[in-house]
PDB file with SEQRES, HELIX, SHEET and CRYST1 records, atoms N, CA, C and O in Angstrom:
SEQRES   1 A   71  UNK UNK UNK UNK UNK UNK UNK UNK UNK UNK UNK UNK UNK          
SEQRES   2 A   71  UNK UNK UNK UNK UNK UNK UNK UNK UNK UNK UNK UNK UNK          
SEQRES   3 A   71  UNK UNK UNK UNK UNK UNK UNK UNK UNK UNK UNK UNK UNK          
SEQRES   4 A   71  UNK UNK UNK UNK UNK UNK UNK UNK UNK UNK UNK UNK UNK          
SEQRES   5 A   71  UNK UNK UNK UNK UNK UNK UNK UNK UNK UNK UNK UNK UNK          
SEQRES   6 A   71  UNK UNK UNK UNK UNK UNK                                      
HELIX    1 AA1 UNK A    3  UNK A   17  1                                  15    
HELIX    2 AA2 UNK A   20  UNK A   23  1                                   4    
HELIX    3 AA3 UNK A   38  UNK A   61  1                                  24    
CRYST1    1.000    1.000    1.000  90.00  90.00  90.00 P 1           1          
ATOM      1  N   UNK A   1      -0.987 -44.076-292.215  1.00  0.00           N  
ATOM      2  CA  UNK A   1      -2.276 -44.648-292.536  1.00  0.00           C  
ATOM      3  C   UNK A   1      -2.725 -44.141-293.893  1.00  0.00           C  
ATOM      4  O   UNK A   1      -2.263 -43.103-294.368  1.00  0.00           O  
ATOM      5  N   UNK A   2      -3.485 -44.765-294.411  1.00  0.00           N  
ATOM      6  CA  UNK A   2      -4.045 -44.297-295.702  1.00  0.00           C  
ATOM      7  C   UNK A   2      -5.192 -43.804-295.750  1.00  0.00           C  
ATOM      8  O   UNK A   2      -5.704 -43.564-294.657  1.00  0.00           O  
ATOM      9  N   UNK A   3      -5.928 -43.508-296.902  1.00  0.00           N  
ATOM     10  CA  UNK A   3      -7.268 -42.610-296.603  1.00  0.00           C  
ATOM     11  C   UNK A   3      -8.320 -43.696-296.358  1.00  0.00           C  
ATOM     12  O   UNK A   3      -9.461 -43.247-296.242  1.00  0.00           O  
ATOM     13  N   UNK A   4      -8.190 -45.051-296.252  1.00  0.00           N  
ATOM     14  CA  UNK A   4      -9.590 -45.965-295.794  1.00  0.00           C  
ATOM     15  C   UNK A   4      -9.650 -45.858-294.596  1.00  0.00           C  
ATOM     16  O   UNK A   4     -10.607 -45.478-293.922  1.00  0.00           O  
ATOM     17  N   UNK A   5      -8.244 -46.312-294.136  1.00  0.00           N  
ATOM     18  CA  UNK A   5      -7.895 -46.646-292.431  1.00  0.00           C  
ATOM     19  C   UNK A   5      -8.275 -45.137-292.080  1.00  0.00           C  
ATOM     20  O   UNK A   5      -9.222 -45.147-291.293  1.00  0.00           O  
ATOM     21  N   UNK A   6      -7.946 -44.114-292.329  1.00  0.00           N  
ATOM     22  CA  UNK A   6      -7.857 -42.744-291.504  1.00  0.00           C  
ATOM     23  C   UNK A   6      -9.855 -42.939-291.800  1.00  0.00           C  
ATOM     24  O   UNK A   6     -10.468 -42.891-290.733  1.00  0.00           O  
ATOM     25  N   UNK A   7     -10.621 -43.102-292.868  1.00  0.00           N  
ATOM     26  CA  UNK A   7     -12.224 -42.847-292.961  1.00  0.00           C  
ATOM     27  C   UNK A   7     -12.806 -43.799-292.078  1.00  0.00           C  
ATOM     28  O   UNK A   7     -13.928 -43.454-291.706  1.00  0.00           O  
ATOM     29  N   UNK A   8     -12.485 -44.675-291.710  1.00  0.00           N  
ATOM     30  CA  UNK A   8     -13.010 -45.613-291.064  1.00  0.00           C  
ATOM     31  C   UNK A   8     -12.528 -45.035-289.457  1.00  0.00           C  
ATOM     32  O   UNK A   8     -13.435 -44.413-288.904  1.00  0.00           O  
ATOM     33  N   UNK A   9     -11.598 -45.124-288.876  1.00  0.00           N  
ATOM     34  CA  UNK A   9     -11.195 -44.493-287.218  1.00  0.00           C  
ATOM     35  C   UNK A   9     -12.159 -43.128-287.559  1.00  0.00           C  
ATOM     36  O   UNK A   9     -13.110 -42.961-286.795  1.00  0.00           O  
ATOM     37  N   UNK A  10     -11.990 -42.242-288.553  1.00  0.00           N  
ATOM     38  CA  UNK A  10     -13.165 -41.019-288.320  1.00  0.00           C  
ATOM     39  C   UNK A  10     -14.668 -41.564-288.092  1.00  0.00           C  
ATOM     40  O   UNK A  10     -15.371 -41.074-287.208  1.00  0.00           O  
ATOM     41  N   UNK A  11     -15.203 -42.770-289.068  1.00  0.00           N  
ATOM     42  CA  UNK A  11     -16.386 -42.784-288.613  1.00  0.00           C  
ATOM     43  C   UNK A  11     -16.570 -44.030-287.512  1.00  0.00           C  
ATOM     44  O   UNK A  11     -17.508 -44.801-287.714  1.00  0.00           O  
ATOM     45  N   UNK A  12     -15.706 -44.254-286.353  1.00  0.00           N  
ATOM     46  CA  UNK A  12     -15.292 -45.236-285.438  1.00  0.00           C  
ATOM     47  C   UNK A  12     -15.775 -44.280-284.100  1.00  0.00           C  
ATOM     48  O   UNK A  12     -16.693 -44.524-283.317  1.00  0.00           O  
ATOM     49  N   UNK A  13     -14.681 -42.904-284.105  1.00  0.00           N  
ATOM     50  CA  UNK A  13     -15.273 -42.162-283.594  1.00  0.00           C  
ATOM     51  C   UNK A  13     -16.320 -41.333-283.580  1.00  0.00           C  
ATOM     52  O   UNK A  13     -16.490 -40.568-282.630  1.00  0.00           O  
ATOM     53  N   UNK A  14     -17.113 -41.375-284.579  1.00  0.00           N  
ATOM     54  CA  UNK A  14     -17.945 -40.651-284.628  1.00  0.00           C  
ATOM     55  C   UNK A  14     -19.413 -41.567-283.689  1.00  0.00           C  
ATOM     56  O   UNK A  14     -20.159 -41.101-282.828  1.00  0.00           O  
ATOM     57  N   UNK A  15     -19.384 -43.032-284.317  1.00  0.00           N  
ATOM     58  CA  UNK A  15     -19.809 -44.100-283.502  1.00  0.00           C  
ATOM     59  C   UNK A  15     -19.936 -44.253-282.292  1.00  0.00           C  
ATOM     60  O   UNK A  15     -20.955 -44.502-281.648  1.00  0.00           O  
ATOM     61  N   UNK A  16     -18.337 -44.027-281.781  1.00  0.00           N  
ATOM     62  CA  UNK A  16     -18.112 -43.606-280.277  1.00  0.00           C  
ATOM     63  C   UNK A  16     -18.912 -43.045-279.877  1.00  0.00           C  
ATOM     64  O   UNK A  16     -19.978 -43.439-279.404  1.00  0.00           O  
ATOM     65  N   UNK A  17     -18.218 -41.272-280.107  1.00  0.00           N  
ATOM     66  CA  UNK A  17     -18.927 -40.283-279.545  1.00  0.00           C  
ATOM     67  C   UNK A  17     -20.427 -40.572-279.655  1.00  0.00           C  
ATOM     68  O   UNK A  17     -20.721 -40.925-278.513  1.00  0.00           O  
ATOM     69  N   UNK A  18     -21.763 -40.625-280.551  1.00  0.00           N  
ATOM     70  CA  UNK A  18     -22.215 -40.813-280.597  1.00  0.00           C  
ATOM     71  C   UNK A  18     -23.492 -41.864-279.792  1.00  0.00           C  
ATOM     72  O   UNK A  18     -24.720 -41.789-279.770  1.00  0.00           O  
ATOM     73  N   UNK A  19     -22.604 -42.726-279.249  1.00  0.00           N  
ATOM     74  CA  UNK A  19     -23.178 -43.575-278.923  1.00  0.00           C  
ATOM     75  C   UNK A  19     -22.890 -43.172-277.402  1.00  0.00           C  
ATOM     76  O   UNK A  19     -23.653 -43.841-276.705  1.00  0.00           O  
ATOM     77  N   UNK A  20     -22.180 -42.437-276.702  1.00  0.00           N  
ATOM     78  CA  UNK A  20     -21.316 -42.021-275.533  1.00  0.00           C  
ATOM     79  C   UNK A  20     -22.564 -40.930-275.212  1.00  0.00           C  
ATOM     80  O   UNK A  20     -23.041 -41.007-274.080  1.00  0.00           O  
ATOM     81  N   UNK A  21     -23.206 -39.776-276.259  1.00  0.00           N  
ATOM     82  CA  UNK A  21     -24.163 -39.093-275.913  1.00  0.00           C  
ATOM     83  C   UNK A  21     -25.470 -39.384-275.837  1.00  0.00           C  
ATOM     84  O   UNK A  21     -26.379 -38.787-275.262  1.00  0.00           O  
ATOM     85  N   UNK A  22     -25.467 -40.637-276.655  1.00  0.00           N  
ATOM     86  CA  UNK A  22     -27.090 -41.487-276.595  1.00  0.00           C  
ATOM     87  C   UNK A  22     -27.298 -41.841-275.109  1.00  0.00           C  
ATOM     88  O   UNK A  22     -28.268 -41.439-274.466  1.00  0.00           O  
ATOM     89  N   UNK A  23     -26.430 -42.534-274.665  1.00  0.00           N  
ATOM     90  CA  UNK A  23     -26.527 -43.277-272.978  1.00  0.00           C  
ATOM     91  C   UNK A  23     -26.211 -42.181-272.470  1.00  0.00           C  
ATOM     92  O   UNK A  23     -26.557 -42.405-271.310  1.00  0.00           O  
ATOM     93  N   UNK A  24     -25.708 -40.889-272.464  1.00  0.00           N  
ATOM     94  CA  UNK A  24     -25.747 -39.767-271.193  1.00  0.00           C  
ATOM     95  C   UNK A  24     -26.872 -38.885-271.633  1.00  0.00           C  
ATOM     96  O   UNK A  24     -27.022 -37.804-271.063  1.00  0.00           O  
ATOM     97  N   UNK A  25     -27.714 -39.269-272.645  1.00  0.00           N  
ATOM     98  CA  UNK A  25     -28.986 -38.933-272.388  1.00  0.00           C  
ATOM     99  C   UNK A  25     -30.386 -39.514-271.877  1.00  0.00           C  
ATOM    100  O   UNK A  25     -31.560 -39.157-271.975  1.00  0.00           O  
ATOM    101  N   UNK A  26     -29.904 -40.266-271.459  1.00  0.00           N  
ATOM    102  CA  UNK A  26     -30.931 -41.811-271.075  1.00  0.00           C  
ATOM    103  C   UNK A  26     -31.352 -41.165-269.798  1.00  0.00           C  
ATOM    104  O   UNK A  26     -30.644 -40.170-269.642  1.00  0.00           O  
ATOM    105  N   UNK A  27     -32.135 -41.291-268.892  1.00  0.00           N  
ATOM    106  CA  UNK A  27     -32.887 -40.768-268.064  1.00  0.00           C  
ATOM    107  C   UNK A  27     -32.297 -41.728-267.027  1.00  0.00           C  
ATOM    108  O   UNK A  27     -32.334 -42.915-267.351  1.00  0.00           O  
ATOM    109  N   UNK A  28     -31.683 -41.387-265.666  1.00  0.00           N  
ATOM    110  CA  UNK A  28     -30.913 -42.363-264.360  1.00  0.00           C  
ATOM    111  C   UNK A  28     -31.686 -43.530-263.797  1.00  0.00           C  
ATOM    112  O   UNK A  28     -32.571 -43.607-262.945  1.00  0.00           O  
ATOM    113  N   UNK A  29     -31.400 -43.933-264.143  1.00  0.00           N  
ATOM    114  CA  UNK A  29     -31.831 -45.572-263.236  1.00  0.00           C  
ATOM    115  C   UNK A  29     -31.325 -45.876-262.087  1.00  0.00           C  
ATOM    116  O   UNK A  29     -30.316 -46.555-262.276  1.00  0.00           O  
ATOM    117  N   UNK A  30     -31.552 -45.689-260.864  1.00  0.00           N  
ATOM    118  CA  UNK A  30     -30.939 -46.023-259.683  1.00  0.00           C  
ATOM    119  C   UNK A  30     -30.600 -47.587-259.512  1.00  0.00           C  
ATOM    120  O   UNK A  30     -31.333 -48.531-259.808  1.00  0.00           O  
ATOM    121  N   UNK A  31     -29.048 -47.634-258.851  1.00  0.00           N  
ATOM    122  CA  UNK A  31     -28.307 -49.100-258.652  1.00  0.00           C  
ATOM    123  C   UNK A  31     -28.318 -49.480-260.063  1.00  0.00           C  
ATOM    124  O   UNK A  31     -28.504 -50.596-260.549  1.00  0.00           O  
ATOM    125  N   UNK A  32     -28.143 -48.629-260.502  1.00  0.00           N  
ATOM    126  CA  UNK A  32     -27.767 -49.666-262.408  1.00  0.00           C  
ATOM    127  C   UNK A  32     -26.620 -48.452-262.766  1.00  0.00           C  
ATOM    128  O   UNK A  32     -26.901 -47.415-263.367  1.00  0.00           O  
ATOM    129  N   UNK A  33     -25.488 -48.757-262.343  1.00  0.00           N  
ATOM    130  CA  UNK A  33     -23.967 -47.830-262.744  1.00  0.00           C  
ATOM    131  C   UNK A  33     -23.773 -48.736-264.107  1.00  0.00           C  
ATOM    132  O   UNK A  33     -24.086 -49.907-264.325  1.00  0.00           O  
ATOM    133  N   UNK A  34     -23.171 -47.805-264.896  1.00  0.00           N  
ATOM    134  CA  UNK A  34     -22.196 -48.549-265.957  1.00  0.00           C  
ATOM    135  C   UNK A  34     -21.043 -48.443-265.433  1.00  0.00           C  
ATOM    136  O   UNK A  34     -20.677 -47.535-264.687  1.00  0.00           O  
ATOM    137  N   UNK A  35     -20.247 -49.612-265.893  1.00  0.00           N  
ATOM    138  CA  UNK A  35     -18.689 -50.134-265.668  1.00  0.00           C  
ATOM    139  C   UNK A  35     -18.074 -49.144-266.054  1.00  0.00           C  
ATOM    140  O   UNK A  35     -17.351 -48.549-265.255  1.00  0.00           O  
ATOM    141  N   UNK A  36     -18.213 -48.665-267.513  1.00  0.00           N  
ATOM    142  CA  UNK A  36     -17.733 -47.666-268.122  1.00  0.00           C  
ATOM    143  C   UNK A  36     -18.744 -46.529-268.062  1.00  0.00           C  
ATOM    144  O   UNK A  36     -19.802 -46.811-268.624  1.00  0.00           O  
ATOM    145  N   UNK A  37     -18.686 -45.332-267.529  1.00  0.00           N  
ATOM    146  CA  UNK A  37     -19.275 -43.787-267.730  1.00  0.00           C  
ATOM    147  C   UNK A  37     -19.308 -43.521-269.186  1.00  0.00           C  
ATOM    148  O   UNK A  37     -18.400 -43.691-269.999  1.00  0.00           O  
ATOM    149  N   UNK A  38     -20.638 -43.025-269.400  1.00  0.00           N  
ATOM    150  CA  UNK A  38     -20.536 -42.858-270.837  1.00  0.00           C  
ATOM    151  C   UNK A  38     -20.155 -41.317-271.489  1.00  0.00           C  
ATOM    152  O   UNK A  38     -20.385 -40.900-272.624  1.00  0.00           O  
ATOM    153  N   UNK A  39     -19.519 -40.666-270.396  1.00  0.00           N  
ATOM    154  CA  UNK A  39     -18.418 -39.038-270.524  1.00  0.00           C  
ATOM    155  C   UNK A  39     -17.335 -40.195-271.437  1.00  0.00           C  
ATOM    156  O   UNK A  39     -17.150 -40.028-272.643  1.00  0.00           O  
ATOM    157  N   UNK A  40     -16.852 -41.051-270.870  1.00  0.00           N  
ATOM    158  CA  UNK A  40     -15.752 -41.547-271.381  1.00  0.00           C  
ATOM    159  C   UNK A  40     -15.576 -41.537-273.073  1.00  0.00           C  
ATOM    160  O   UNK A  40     -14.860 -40.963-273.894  1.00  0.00           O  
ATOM    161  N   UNK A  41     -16.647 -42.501-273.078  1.00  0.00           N  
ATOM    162  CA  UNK A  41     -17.357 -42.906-274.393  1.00  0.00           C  
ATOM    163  C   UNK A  41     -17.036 -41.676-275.696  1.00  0.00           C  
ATOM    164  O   UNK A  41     -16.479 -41.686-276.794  1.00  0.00           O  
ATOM    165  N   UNK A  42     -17.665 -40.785-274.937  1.00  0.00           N  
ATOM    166  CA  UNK A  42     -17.729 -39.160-275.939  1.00  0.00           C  
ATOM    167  C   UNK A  42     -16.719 -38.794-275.862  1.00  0.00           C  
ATOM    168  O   UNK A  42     -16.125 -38.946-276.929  1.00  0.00           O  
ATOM    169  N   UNK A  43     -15.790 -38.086-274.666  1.00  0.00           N  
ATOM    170  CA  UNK A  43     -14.879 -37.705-274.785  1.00  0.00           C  
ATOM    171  C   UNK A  43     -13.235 -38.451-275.174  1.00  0.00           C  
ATOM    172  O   UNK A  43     -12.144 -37.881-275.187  1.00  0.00           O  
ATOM    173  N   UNK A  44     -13.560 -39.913-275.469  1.00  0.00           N  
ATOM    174  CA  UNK A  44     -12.375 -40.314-276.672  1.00  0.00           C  
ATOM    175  C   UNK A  44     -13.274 -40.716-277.862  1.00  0.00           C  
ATOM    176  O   UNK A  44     -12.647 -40.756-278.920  1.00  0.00           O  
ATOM    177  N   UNK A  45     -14.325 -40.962-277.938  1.00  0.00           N  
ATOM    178  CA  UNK A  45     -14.835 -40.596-279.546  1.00  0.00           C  
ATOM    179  C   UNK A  45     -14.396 -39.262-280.067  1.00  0.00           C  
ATOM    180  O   UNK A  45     -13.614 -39.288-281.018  1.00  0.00           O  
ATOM    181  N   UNK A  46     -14.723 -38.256-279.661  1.00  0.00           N  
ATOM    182  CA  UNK A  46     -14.838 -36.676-279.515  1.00  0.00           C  
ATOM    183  C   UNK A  46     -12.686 -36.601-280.042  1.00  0.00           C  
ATOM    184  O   UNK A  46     -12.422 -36.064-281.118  1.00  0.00           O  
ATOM    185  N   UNK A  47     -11.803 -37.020-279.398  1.00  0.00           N  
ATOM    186  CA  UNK A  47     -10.267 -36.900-279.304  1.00  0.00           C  
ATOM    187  C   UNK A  47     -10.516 -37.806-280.709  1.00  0.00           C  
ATOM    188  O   UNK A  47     -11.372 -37.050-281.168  1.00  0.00           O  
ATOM    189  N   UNK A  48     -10.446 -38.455-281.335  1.00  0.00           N  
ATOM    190  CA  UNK A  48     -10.648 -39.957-282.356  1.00  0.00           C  
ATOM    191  C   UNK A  48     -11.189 -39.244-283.380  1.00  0.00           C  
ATOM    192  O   UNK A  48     -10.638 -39.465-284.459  1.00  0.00           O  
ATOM    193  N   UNK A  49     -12.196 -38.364-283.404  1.00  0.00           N  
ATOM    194  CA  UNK A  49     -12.429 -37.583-284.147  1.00  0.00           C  
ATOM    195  C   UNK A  49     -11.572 -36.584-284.761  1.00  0.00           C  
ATOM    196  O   UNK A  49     -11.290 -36.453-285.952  1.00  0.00           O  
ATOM    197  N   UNK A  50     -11.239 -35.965-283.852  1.00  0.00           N  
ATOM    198  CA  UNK A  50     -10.180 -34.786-284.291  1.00  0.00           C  
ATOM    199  C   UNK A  50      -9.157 -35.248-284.447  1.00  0.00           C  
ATOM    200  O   UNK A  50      -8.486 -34.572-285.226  1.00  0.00           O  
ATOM    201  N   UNK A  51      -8.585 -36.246-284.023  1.00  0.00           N  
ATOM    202  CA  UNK A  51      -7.362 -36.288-284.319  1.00  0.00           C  
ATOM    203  C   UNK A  51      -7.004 -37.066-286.396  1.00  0.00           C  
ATOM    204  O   UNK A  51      -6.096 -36.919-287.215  1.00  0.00           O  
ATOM    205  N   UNK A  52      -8.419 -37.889-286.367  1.00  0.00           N  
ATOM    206  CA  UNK A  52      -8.351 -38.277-287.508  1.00  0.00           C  
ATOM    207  C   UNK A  52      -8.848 -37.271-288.914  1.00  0.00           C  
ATOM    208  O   UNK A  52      -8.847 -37.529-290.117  1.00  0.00           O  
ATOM    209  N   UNK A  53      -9.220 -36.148-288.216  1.00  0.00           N  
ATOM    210  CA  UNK A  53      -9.810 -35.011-289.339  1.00  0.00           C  
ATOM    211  C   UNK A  53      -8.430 -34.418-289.615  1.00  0.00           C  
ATOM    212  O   UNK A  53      -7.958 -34.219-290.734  1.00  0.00           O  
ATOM    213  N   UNK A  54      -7.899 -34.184-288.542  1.00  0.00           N  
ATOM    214  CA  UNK A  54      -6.758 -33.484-288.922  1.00  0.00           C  
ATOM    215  C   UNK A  54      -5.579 -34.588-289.870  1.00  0.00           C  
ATOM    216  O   UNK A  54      -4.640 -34.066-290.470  1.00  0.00           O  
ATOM    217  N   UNK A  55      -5.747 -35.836-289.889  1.00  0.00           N  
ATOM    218  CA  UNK A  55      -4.665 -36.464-290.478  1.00  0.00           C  
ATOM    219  C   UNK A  55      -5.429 -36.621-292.082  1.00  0.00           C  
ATOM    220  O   UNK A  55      -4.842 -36.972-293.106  1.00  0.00           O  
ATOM    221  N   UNK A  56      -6.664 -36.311-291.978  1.00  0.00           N  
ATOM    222  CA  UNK A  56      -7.325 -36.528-293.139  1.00  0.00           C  
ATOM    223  C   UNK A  56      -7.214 -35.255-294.369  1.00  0.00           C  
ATOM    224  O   UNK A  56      -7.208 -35.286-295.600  1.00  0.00           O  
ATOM    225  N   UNK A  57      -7.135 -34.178-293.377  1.00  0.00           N  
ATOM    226  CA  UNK A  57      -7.042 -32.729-294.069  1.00  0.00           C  
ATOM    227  C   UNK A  57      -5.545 -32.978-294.630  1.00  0.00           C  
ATOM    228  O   UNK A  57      -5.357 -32.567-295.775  1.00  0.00           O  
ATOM    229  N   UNK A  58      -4.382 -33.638-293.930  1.00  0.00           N  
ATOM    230  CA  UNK A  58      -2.952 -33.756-294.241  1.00  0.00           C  
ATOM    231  C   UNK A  58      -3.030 -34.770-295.460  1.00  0.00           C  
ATOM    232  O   UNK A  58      -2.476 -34.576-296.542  1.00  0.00           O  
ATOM    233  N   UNK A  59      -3.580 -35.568-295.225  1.00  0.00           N  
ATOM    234  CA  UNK A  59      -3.825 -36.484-296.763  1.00  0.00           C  
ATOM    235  C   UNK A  59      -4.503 -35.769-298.033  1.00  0.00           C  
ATOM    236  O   UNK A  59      -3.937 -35.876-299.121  1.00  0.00           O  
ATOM    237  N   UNK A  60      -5.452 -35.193-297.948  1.00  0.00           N  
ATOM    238  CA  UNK A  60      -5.872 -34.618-298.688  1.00  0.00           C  
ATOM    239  C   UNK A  60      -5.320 -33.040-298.961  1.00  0.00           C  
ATOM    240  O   UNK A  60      -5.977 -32.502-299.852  1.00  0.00           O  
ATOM    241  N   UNK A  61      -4.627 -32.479-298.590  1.00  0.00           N  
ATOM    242  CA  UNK A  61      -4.035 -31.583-299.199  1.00  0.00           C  
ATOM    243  C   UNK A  61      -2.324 -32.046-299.661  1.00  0.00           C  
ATOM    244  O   UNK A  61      -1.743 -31.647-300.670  1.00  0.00           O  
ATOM    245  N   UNK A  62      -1.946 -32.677-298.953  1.00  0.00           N  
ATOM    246  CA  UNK A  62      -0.128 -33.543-299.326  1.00  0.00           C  
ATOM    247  C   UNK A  62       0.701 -33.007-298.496  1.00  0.00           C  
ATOM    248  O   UNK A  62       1.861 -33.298-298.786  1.00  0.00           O  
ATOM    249  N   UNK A  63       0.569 -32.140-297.302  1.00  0.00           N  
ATOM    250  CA  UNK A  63       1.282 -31.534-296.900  1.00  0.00           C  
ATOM    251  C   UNK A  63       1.006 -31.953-295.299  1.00  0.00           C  
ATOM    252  O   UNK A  63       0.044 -31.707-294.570  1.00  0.00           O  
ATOM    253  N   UNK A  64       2.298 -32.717-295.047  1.00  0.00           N  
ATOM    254  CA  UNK A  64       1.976 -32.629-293.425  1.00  0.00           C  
ATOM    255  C   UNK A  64       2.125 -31.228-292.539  1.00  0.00           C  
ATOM    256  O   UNK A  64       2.717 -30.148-292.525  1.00  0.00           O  
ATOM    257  N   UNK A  65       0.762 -32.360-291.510  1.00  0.00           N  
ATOM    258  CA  UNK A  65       1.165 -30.371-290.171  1.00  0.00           C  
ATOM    259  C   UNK A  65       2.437 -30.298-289.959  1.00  0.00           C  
ATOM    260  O   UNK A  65       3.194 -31.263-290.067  1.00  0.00           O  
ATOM    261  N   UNK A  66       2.766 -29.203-289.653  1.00  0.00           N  
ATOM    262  CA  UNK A  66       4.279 -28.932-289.258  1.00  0.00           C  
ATOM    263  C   UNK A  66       3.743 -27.976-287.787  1.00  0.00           C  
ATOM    264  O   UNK A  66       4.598 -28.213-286.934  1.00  0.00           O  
ATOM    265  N   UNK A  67       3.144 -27.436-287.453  1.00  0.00           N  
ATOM    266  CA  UNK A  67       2.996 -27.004-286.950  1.00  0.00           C  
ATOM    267  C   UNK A  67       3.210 -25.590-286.469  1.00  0.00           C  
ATOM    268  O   UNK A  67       3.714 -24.929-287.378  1.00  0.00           O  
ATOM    269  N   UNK A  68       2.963 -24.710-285.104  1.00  0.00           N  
ATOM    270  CA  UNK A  68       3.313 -23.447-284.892  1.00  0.00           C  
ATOM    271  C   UNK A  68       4.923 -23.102-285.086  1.00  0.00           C  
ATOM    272  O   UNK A  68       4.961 -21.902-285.357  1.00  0.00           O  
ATOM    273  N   UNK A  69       5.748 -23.431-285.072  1.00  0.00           N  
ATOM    274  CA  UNK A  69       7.180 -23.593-285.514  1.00  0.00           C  
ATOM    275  C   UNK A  69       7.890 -23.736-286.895  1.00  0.00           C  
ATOM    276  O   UNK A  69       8.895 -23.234-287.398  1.00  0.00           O  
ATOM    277  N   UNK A  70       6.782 -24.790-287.364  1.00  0.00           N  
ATOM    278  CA  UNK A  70       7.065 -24.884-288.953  1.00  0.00           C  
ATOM    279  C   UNK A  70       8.418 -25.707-288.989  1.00  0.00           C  
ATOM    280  O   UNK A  70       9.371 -25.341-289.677  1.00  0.00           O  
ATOM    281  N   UNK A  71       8.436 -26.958-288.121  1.00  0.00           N  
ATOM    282  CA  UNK A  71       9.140 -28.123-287.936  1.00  0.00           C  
ATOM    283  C   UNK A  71       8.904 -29.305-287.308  1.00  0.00           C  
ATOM    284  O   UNK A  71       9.760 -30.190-287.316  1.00  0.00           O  
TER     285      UNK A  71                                                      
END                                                                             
């Protein structure tokens, strides 16, 4: 990916997440479930996040992770 595609999925998730903690702060409405739980919401905004910071830090320095091994 390049650095638009990787800025855009960062602020996709950030959207996510974001929007995942707005509705799990909403005060319960009885017999009104969401289809989707909004834990969900946050916690793959929240993964979408990190995973695109870290590919962003690899773009911007030139060096891919290699990781604890260093392979």
């Amino acid at each position: 990916m390049n650095f638009e595609t990787t800025l855009f999925g960062l602020a996709f998730g950030f959207v996510m997440a974001g929007y995942g903690f707005w509705q799990g702060r909403k005060p319960y409405e009885a017999m009104k479930l969401p289809l989707i739980p909004h834990g969900v919401f946050l916690f793959v905004g929240l993964i979408i996040m990190f995973l695109m910071a870290a590919h962003l830090i690899t773009l911007m320095t030139g060096e891919p992770f290699k990781g604890r091994r260093r392979f």
